[in-house]
C-alpha positions as CSV (number, residue, x, y, z in Angstrom):
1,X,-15.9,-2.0,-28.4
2,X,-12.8,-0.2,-26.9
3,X,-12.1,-2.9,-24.4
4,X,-12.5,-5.8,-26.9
5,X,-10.0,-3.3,-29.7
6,X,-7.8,-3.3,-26.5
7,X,-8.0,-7.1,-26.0
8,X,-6.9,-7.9,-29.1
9,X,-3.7,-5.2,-28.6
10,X,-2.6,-7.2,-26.3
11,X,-2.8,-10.4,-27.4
12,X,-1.0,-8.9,-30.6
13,X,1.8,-7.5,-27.8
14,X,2.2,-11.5,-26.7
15,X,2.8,-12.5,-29.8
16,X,5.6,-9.7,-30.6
17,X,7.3,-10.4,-26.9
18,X,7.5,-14.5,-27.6
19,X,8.7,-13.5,-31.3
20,X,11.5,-11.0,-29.1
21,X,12.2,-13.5,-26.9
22,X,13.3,-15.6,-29.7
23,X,14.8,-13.4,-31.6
24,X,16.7,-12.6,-28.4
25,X,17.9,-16.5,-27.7
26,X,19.1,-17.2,-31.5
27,X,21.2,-14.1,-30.8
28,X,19.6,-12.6,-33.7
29,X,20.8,-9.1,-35.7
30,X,20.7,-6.2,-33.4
31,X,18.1,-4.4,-35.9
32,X,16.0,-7.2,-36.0
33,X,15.9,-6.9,-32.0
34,X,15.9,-3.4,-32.0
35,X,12.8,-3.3,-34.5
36,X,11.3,-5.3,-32.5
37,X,11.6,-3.4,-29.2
38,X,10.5,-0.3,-31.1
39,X,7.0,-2.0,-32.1
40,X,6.0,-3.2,-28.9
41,X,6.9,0.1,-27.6
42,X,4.5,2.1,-30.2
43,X,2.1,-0.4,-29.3
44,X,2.1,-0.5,-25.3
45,X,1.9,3.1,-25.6
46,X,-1.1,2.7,-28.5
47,X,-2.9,0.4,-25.8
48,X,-2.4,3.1,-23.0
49,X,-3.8,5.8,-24.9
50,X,-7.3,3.5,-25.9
51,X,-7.1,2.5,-22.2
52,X,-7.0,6.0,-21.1
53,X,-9.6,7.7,-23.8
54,X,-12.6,5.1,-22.4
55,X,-11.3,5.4,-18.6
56,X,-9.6,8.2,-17.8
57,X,-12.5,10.1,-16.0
58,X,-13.6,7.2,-14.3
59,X,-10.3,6.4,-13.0
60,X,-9.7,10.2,-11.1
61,X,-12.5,10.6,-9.9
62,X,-11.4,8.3,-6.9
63,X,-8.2,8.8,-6.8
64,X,-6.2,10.8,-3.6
65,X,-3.2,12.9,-4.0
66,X,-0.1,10.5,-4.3
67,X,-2.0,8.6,-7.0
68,X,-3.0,12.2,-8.9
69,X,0.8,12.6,-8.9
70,X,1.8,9.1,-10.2
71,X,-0.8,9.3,-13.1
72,X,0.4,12.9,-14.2
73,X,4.0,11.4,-14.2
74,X,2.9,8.5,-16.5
75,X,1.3,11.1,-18.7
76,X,4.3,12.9,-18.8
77,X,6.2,9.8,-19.9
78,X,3.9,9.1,-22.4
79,X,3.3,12.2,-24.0
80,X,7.3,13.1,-23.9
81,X,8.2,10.1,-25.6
82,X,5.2,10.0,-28.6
């Protein structure tokens, strides 16, 4: 159920980057742009957090030490900029 939720996150995300891009090209109103960055943001990080509820304990269990390190940083990101 997650992964299909997840899925359809992402296909949402598409949508919102081709809508960026364009907003982008037509030299749109910074706020419009800047809305739009802010959304995908709160959404990537929406998809990461689904991503990471269902997988998380699959996904160190095999991991070695360089990768424990990356994956704490990326938490760290995540959680400091909620």
């Amino acid at each position: 159920m997650i992964k299909k939720t997840i899925i359809q996150r992402l296909n949402i995300i598409k949508g919102q980057i081709n809508g960026l891009t364009n907003l982008i090209e037509k030299k749109e109103d910074c706020r419009k742009v800047t809305g739009q960055l802010y959304a995908i943001n709160i959404a990537i990080k929406k998809v990461i957090e689904l991503y990471l509820q269902e997988n998380l304990t699959s996904c160190l269990k095999t991991i070695d030490f360089k990768e424990k390190e990356a994956i704490n940083f990326i938490l760290k990101e995540i959680i400091k900029n909620e």
